[in-house]
C-alpha positions as a Python dict, from the first residue, in 0.01 Angstrom:
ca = {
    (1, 'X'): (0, 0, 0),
    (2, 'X'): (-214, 277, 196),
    (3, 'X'): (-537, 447, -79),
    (4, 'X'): (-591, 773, -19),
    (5, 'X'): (-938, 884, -83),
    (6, 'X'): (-962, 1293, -65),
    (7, 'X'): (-1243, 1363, 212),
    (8, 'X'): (-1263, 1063, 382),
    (9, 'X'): (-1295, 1107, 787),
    (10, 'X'): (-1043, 821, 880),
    (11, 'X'): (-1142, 868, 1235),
    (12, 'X'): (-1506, 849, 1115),
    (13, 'X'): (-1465, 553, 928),
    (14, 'X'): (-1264, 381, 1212),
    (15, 'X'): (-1538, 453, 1453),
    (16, 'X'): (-1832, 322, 1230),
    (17, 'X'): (-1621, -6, 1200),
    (18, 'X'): (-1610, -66, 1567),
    (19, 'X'): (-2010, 36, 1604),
    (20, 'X'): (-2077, -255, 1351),
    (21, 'X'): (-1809, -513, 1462),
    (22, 'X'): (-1935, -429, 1800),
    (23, 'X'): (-2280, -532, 1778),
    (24, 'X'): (-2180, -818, 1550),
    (25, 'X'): (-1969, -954, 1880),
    (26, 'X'): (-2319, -803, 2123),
    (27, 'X'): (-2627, -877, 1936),
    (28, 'X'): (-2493, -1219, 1660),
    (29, 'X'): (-2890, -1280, 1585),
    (30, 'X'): (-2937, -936, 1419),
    (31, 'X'): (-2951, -919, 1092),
    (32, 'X'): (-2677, -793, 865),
    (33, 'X'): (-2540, -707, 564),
    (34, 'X'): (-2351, -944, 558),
    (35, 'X'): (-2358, -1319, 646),
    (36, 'X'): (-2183, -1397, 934),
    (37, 'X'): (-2176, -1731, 1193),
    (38, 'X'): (-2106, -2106, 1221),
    (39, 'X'): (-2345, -2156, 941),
    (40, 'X'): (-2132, -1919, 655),
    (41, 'X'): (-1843, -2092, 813),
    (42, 'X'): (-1933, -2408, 713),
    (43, 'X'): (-2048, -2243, 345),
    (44, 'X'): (-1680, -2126, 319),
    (45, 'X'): (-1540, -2480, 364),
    (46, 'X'): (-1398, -2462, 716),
    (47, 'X'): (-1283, -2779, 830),
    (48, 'X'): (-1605, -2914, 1009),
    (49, 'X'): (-1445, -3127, 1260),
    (50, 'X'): (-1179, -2839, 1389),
    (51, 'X'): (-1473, -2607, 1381),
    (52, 'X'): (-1711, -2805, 1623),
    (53, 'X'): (-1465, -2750, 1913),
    (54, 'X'): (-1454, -2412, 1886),
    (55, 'X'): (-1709, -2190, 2107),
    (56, 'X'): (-2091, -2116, 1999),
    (57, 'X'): (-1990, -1765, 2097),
    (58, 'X'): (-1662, -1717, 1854),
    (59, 'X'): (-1832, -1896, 1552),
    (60, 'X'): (-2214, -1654, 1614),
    (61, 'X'): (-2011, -1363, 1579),
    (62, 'X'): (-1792, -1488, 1233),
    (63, 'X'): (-1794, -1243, 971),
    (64, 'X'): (-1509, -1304, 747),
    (65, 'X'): (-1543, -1311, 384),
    (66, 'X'): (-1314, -1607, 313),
    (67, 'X'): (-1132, -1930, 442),
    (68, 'X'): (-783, -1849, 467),
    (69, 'X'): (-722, -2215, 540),
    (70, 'X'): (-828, -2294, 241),
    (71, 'X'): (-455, -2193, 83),
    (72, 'X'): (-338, -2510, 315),
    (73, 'X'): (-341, -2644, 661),
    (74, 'X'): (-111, -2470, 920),
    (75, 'X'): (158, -2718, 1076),
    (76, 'X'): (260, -2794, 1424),
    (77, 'X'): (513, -2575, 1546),
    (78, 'X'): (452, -2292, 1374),
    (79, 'X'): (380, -1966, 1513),
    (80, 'X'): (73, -1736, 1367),
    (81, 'X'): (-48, -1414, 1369),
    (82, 'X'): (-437, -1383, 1301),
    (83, 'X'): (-513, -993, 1193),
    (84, 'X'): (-831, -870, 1243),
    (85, 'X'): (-921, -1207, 1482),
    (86, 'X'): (-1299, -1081, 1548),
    (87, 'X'): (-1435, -1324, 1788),
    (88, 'X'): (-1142, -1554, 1763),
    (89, 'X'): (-1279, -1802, 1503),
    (90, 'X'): (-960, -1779, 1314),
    (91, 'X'): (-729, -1806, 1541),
    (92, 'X'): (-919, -2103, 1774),
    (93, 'X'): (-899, -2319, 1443),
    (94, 'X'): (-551, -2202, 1389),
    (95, 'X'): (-482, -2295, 1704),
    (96, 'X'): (-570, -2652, 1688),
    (97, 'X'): (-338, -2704, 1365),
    (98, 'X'): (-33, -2582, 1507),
    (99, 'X'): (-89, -2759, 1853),
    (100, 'X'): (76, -2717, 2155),
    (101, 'X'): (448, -2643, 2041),
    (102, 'X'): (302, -2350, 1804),
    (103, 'X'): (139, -2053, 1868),
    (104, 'X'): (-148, -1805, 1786),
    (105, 'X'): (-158, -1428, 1815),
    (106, 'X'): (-490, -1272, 1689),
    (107, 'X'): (-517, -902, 1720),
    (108, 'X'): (-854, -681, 1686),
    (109, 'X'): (-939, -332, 1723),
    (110, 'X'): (-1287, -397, 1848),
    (111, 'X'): (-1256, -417, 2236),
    (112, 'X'): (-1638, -657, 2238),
    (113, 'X'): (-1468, -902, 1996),
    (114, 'X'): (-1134, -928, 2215),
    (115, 'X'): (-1345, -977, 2509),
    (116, 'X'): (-1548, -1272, 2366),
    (117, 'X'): (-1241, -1403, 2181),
    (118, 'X'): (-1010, -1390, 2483),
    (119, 'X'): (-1308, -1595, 2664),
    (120, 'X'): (-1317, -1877, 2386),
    (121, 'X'): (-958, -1899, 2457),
    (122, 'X'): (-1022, -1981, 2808),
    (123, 'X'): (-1314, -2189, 2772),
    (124, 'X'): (-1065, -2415, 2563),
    (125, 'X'): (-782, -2426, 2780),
    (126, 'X'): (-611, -2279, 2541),
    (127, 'X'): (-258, -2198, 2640),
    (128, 'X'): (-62, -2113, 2335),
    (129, 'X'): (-333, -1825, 2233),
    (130, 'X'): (-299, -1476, 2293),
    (131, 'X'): (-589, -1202, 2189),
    (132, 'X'): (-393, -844, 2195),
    (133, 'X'): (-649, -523, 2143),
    (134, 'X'): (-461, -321, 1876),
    (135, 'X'): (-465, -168, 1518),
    (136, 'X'): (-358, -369, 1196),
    (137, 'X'): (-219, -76, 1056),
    (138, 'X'): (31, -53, 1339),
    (139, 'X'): (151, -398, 1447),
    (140, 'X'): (266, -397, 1800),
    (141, 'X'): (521, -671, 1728),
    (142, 'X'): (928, -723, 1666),
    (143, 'X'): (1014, -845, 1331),
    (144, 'X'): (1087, -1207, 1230),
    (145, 'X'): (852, -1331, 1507),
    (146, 'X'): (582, -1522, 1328),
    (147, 'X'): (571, -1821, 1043),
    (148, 'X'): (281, -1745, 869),
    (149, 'X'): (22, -1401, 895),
    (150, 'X'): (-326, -1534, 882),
    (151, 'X'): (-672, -1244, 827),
    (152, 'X'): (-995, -1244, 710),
    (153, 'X'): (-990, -942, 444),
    (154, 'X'): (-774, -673, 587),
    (155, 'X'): (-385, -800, 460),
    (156, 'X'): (-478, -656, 125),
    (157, 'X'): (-500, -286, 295),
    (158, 'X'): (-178, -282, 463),
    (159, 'X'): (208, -281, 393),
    (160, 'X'): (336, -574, 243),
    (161, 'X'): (681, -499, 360),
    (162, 'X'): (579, -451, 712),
    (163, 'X'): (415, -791, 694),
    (164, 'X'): (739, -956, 544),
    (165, 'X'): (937, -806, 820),
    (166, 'X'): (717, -998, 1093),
    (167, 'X'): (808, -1340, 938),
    (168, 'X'): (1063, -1558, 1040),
    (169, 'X'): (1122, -1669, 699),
    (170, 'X'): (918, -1453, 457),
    (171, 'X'): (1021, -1722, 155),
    (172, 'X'): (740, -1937, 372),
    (173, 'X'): (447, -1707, 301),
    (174, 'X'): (514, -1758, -119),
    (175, 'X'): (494, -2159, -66),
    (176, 'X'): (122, -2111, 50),
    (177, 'X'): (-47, -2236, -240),
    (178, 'X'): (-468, -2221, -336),
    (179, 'X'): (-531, -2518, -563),
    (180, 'X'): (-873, -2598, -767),
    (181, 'X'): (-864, -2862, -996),
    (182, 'X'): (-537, -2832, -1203),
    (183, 'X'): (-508, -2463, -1115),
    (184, 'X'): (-214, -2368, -874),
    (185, 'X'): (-244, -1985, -749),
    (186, 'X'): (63, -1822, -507),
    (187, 'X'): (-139, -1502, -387),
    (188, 'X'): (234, -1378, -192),
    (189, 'X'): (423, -1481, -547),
    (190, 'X'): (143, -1352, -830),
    (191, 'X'): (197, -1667, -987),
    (192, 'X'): (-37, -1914, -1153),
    (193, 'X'): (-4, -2224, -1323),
    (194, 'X'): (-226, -2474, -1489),
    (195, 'X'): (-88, -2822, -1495),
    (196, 'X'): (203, -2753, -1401),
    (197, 'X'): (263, -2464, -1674),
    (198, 'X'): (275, -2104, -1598),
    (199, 'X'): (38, -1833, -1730),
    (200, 'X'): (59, -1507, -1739),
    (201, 'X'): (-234, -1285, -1623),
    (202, 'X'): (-283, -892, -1567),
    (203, 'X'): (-281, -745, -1188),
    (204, 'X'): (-659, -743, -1197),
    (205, 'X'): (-700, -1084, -1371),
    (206, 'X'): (-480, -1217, -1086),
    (207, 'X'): (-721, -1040, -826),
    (208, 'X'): (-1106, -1171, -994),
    (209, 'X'): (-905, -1586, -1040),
    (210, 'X'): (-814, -1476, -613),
    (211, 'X'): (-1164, -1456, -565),
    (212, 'X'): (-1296, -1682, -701),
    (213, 'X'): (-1072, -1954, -573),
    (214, 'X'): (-1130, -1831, -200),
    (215, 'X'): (-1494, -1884, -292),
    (216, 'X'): (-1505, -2159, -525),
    (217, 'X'): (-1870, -2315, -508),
    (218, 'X'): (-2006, -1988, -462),
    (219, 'X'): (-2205, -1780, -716),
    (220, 'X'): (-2051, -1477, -759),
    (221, 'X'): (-2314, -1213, -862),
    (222, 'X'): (-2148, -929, -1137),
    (223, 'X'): (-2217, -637, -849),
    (224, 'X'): (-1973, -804, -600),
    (225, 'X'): (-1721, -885, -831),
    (226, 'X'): (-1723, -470, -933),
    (227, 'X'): (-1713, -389, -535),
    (228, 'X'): (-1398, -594, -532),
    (229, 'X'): (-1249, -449, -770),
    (230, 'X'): (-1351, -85, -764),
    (231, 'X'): (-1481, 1, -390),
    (232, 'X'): (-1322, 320, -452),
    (233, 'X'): (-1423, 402, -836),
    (234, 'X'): (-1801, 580, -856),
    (235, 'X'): (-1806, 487, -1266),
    (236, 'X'): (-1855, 96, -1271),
    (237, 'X'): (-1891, -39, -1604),
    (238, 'X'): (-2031, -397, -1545),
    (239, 'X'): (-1926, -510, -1884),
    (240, 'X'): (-1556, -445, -1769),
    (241, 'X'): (-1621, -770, -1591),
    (242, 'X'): (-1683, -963, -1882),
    (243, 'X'): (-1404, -864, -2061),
    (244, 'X'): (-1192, -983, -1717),
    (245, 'X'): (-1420, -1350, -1724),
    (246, 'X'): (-1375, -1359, -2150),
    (247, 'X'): (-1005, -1319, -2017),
    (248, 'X'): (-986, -1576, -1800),
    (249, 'X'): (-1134, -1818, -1966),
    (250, 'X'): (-904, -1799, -2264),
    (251, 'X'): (-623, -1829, -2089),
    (252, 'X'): (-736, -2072, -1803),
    (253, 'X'): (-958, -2290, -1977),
    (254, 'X'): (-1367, -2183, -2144),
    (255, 'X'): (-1481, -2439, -1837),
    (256, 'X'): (-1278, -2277, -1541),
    (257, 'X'): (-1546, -1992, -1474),
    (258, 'X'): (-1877, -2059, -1553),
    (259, 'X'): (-2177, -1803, -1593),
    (260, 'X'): (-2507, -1864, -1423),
    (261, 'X'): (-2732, -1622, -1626),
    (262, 'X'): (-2868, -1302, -1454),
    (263, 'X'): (-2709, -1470, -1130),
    (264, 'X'): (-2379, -1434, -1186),
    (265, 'X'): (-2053, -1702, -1185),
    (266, 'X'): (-1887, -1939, -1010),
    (267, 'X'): (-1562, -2125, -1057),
    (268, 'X'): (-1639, -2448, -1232),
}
């Protein structure tokens, strides 16, 4: 579901995107904001062995936030679509899980990432890849064409039922399961079970337990937590978070999240 923010320059924003993407794919040594290559890849639990074979120049240009493998390994045969591809990490690993009689479709609005992705593809003979240049918010592709919709932080800013309409069979996207421990999370289904038994947990307790699971091993500092949350919202109360954690903890277990003082958390 689209936010409207009164003010905001889409076009602006869109453009400032690019610029940054762009010399993330042009210049991978600077220094940014945010962590990016093989390294943070490898931090994120990427599987290391699928990882070597892809390209120095796909993995120096990485910037995702998450491991969307992590929710389970892709099967052969299946079909793919990687949104917001970058550089073509994503979609090279992807690649190598569905094998020859699957496919992988990244898309990326940044023409410098499509041009080093689409040259990863070829320097790994890659046949069943394809790198289209194109927005997320308007998918250039027929319904019921893909098993499973991969992406690196964008799915959560577009429309759910467009995405269900790509899938072959959108029942497949619910069976995609992240599992710590005894904890079984169904990001597609909102559902979450401990040992087998269902719990029941607010919209926003269902986002922070997301999170964290798509990071576990990290620490989690309080101010990232409240950008997740509330990028929109200029009045952040930071104790709001430990009423979410207190939460959590009651209802998951008192050793699921644990609190690394004036550092922040990580799942235990």
């Amino acid at each position: 579901m689209a936010i409207e923010v009164e003010g905001l320059d889409v076009a602006l924003l869109r453009s400032e995107i690019q610029r940054t993407y762009a010399d993330v794919s042009t210049q991978p040594d600077h220094e940014f904001i945010f962590p990016t290559g093989r390294a943070w890849a490898l931090d994120l639990g990427y599987p290391e062995d699928l990882l070597a074979r892809v390209p120095e120049a796909s993995c120096e240009s990485f910037a995702g936030v998450a491991n969307p493998f992590s929710m389970g390994a892709l099967q052969p045969g299946e079909d793919v679509l990687d949104v917001g591809s970058g550089a073509g990490m994503d979609s090279l690993v992807a690649a190598q899980m569905v094998g020859a009689s699957g496919s992988v479709t990244g898309i990326d609005m940044t023409p410098e990432m499509v041009v080093k992705a689409r040259g990863s593809v070829a320097e790994m003979g890659l046949g069943n890849v394809t790198i289209v240049e194109g927005s997320a918010e308007h998918l250039p592709f027929d319904d019921a064409c893909f098993d499973v919709v991969i992406s690196n932080h964008l799915l959560h800013h577009l429309d759910p039922a467009g995405l269900t309409s790509l899938l072959e069979d959108s029942a497949r996207l619910a069976n995609r399961l992240v599992v710590h421990n005894d904890i079984e999370l169904s990001p597609a289904a909102g559902t979450v079970a401990v040992a087998g038994k269902p719990i029941d947990l607010t919209a926003q307790e269902l986002r922070i337990l997301n999170y964290f699971m798509h990071r576990h091993g990290r620490l989690i500092s309080q101010n990232e937590l409240i950008e997740h949350l509330y990028p929109f919202d200029e009045e952040r109360d930071p104790n709001t978070i430990e009423v979410y954690i207190g939460r959590l903890r009651r209802k998951l277990g008192r050793d699921v999240i644990k609190t690394q003082r004036g550092m922040g958390y990580r799942l235990g």
